[in-house]
Structure formats: C-alpha cells, structure tokens
C-alpha positions, -999 to 999 in steps of 0.1 A, spaced: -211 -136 -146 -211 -110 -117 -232 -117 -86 -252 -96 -68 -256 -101 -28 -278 -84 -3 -256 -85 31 -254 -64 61 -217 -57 68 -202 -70 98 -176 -52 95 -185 -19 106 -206 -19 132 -221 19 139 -226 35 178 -263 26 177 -251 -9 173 -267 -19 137 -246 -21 106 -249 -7 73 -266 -26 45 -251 -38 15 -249 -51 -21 -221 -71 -25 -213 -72 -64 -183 -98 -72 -172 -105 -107 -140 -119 -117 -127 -122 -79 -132 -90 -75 -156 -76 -50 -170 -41 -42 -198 -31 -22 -225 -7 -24 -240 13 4 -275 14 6 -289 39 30 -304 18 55 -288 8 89 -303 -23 102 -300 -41 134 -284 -76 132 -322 -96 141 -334 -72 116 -324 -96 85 -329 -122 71 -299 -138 58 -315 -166 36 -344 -144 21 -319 -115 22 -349 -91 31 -356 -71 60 -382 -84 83 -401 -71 112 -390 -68 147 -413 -48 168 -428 -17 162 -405 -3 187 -377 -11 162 -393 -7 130 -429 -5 118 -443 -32 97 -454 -5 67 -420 9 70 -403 -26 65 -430 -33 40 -412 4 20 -377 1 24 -380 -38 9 -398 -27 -20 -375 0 -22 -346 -26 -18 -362 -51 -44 -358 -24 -68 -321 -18 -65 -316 -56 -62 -335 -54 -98 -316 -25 -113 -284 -40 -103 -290 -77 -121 -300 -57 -148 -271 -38 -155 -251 -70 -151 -272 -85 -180 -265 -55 -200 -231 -58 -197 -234 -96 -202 -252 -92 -233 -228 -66 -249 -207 -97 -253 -171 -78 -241 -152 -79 -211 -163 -55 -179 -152 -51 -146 -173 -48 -112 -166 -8 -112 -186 -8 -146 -217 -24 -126 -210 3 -99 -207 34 -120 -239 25 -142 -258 15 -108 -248 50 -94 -257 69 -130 -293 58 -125 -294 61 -84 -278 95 -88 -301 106 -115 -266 109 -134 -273 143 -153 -260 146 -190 -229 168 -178 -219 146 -152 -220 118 -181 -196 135 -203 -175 145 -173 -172 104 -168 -169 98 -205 -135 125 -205 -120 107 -178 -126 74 -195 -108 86 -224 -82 101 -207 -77 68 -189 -72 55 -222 -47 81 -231 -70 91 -260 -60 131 -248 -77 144 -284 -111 129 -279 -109 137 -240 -99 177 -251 -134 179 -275 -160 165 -250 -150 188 -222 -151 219 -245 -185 201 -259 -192 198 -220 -184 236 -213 -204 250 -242 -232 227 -233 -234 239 -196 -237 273 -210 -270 263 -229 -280 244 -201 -276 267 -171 -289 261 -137 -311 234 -150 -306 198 -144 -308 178 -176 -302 135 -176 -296 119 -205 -326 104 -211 -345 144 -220 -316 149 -250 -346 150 -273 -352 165 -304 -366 200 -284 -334 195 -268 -307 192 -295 -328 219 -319 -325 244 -292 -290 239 -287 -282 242 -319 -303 278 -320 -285 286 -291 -250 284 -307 -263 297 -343 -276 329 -318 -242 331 -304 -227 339 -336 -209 304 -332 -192 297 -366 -211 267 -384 -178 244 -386 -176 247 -348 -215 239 -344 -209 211 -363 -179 198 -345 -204 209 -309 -235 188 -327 -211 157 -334 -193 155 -299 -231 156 -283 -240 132 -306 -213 111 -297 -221 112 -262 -257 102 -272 -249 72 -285 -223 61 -262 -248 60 -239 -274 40 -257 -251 16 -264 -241 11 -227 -276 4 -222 -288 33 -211 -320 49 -210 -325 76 -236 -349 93 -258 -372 69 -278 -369 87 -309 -333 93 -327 -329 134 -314 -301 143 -340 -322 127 -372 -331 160 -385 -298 177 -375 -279 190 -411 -248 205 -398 -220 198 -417 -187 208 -418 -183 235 -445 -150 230 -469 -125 256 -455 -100 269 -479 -70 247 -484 -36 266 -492 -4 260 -506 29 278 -513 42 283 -552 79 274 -552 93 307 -549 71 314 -518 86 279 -503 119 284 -513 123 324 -500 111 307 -465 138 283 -469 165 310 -476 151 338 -456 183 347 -431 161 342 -394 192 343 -373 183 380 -352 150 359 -343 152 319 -334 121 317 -323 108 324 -360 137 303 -370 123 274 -351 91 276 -367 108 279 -403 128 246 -395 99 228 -390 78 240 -416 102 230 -440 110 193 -421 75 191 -428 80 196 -464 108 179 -471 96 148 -450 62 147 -479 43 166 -454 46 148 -425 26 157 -398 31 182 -371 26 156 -342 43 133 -360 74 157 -360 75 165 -327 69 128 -312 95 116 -338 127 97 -321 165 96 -333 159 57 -329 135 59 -360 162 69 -383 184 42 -398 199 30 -433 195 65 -448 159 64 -439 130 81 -417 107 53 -408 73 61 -386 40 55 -380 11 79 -389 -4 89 -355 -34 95 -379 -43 66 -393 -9 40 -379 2 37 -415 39 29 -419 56 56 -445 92 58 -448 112 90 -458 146 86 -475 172 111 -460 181 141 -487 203 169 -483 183 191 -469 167 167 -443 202 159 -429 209 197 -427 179 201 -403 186 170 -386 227 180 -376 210 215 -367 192 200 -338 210 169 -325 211 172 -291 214 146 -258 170 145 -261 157 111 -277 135 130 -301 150 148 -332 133 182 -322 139 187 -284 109 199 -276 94 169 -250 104 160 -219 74 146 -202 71 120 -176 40 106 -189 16 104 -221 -7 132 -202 26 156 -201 36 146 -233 4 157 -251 2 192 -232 39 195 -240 27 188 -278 -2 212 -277 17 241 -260 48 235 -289 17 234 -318 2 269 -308 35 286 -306 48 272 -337 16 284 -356 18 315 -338 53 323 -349 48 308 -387 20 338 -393 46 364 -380 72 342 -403 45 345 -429 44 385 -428 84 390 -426 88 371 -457 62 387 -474 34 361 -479 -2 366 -479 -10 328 -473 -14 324 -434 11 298 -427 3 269 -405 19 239 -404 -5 223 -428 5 246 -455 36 222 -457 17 195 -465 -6 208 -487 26 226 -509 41 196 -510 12 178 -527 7 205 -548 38 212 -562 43 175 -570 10 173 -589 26 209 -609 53 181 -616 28 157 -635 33 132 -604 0 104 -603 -23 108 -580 -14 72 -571 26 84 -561 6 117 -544 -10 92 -523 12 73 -515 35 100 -505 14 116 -484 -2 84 -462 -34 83 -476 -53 49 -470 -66 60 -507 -62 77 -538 -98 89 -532 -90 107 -507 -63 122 -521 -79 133 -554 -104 149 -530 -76 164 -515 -63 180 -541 -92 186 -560 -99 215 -527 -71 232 -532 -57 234 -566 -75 254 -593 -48 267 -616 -56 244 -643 -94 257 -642 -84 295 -639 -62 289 -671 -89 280 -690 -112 301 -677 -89 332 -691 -86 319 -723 -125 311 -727 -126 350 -713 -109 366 -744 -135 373 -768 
C-alpha cells in the first residue's frame, strides 16, 4: 500500500532560505513528490507531528499557521483517500495514478481536460480507435460547452439533455449523436469507476439514442465479377482499390484492416492464417486461384502482402492504415461509377457480397458464420437478415398479381 508523507524538501533550498513543502507519496519503490504551495522555514516544522507550527509573528502568524494546516490536513486527507480508492479497486496502480487523481480534484480537473487524459491513456495503450472517438467526442463537446468551465461532477441530466439538443439543432445525423452520447457516456463512467466524484443521479438514464440500421449492400455476381474483369490498367490507382476489394472477397470478406496489416509470414501450407483484429478469432483461408493471382501481383521486398506500411511504430502504423482506408474508399466509388454500379462501394460491400451470394448458394447459416468470423450464428442471421430481401420481394410479386 502507498504511503503518504508530509516533508519539507531539503533538497532545494530557495534564496529566502526556506524550502518548499511536500507530500512524498511512495508505492512499490517508487517515489514522487507533490508540491504544495507553501515555503516554510526549517524551525517552521514539525517533523514528528508533520504540521506547521508557530514561530513568531514576525515569521508567521498564529491564525495564518492555524489556515494553511487545516488547509494541509485536507490534502493529507484527499491524498490517503485516493490511495484507498485505488486499494479498494482491487488492481494494480502505480504512484503517478495517486498523482494524477490528486491533481484532478486540486486542479478542479474540468470534463475536457478528463477526456484529454483519458485519449492519452488510450493511446498509451495503443488502443488508436478508442483514442480517435474521444477526442472527436472531446471536440464536439467543447463546441457545446464554450467558454464555460464544466468538471465532471455537473454532467447531469440538464447537462447531457442539452447536449443532445444541441447536436439534434446542429442537424447532426442521429447515428453520429448516438455514437457522441455513447463516447460521453463512456467517459462518465470511467470516471465513476475511478472513484470519482460525479452526479448522484445516473445523467444518461433517460437518453434513447440508438443507432438506426443503415442500409447494408451487396453486389449480384455479375456486378462482382464485371469489377473483377474490368481492364483498370490506364488508372492504377483504381486498380489498387479493385485488387483489394476483391482480396477481400475472395479471402470470405476479410476485413480491410486485416488486409492491410496482413504479413507474408502468415501464409504457409496453401493457407492464409490470421487473427481477427475485431474480435482475435483465428480464421484460416485456403489459397485459390485467384487469391494467388493477387498475391504474385504484389510481392515485393515489404513484410506485408499489400506494401502499403512502413511505420516505425504502432502510432505510424495506424495513421498509415487510416490514410490507406480513405483513399481506397475514395477510389472504390469512382471504381463504382466506371463500371457502372449504383451500389456505393466500400470495402464492406465485399464482405457483405460474399455472405450474400453464398446464402443465394443454399450455404447454412452455420458455414456463413463460420466463414465470415462471427463468434455466432446469431449474429450472423442478423446479419444477413439486414441486407437480403430477395426472397421477401419474390413473394411479395407473386401475392401482388391479382
């Protein structure tokens, strides 16, 4: 358990000849100290009772020493009581942890500040997606919040039900509120659980945003295959895009960042093996024709099938990834009008044709599944229930001839 120390430090003694006073937190042999405000002179304190005591009035008054130890009392308090919040959490901490939630209620931490430390926690812990949504959720709720200063502890229900108004006013579509509402909620709770002190009352109870269904599309087979066959070599850039579209496709829909983090060193024995970045599920993908086409297309000197990474680190790799995603879905919708095709292509629509076109095949749900690294077939009857209605429109025209 951490221990807490009130301590002038000896080491830096100021001009005037006093030294700054301390708390000296030390937890796991590690030590780090917190400045208090106060510069006292050595026969100022008292070691033993670790307070400050009276001198002279010529040093310090006696209703002055009587304020700065109450004031002192209540940090020493604060401190030990972020120590047995951490304590009682039951995980691991480190001193810093004491430091930054000591500082957070010294500081009057405001709620923007808190997300700005939850990003870099998450970026610390290479969790780049989750980092990317709370600083847009940060952004958009600086916006609503202005010059004011909000902490934590006022994200009430007035609070969250105007910021919701405020994005519904902004014409903000109701997929992206919902994605704002979660992210703050997120925050919310992150910082209850860490002990901190927030609205009595649960501010997002009444809160009904919910993702609405978008529209899920797929290709027929003609409209897959005249992507495969369209002749893309006056524009590589389209080309590109086309290529991995169809790896996508030919791989059961494997995922875009999947494709581009995928290494030479994860094909062997005729076989693509990888891990879901999604959900860490092992699928395996047996080499066909066409996969080795697209494979001897791009081999190159680059550890990665598609050449497209060559960061130093995780934080260059994902930038890398997201720059690579937005120009491949760019160049699929200009793909997407020279073939002809109404569908806005994205690489999703690979996955989504691929799983359609095997149910047109009268493949189980189960095999579906499977295929596509669901952790259910639940999910993937859901899943295909959103996006494949040819079996209701058929009966719906014959019920329609009277």
């Amino acid at each position: 358990m951490a221990t807490v120390k009130l301590m002038l430090n000896r080491c830096r003694m100021l001009k005037s000849g006093t030294y700054p006073l301390v708390f000296q937190l030390i937890h796991r042999r590690r030590k780090k100290l917190i400045y208090t405000s106060y510069k006292l002179f050595e026969e100022e304190f008292d070691t033993r009772k670790q307070t400050v005591r009276f001198v002279s009035d010529s040093v310090r008054g006696r209703r002055e020493v009587c304020k700065l130890n109450r004031e002192i009392k209540l940090m020493y308090s604060a401190l030990n009581g972020h120590v047995a919040s951490l304590e009682a959490r039951g995980s691991a901490y480190v001193v810093s942890d004491i430091v930054t939630r000591f500082n957070i209620d010294r500081n009057k931490l405001n709620l923007l500040r808190y997300m700005d430390l939850q990003a870099t926690n998450k970026h610390a812990l290479k969790r780049f997606g989750t980092e990317s949504a709370l600083r847009n959720t940060r952004a958009s709720v600086a916006e609503f919040i202005g010059s004011r200063e909000v902490c934590i502890s006022e994200i009430d229900t007035r609070f969250v039900g105007g910021y919701e108004a405020f994005l519904h006013k902004r014409g903000v579509s109701p997929n992206t509120v919902c994605y704002y509402m979660r992210n703050l909620k997120s925050v919310y709770r992150q910082a209850k659980g860490e002990g901190y002190r927030v609205s009595v009352c649960d501010p997002f109870e009444h809160v009904r945003s919910k993702p609405r269904k978008t529209v899920k599309r797929a290709l027929n087979r003609e409209e897959i295959r005249s992507i495969y066959r369209a002749d893309l070599a006056r524009y590589p850039h389209l080309e590109f895009a086309r290529d991995i579209l169809m790896f996508s496709f030919f791989c059961r829909g494997m995922s875009f960042v999947d494709i581009v983090f995928l290494k030479k060193r994860a094909i062997s024995n005729g076989a693509i093996g990888y891990f879901r970045h999604k959900t860490d599920q092992w699928l395996q993908v047996s080499l066909t024709p066409q996969l080795r086409a697209i494979l001897d297309k791009y081999d190159s000197d680059s550890a990665y099938v598609f050449p497209v990474l060559d960061g130093a680190d995780d934080w260059q790799l994902h930038r890398q990834y997201r720059t690579v995603l937005e120009r491949v879905n760019r160049n699929l919708k200009r793909l997407g009008a020279v073939c002809g095709i109404n569908t806005v292509l994205t690489t999703y629509v690979a996955r989504h044709t691929w799983a359609t076109l095997a149910k047109e095949l009268g493949t189980p749900a189960a095999v579906i599944s499977e295929g596509l690294g669901h952790t259910t077939e639940k999910t993937t009857r859901i899943y295909l229930k959103e996006f494949d209605h040819k079996v209701v429109d058929k009966v719906n025209e014959l019920v329609s001839e009277l």
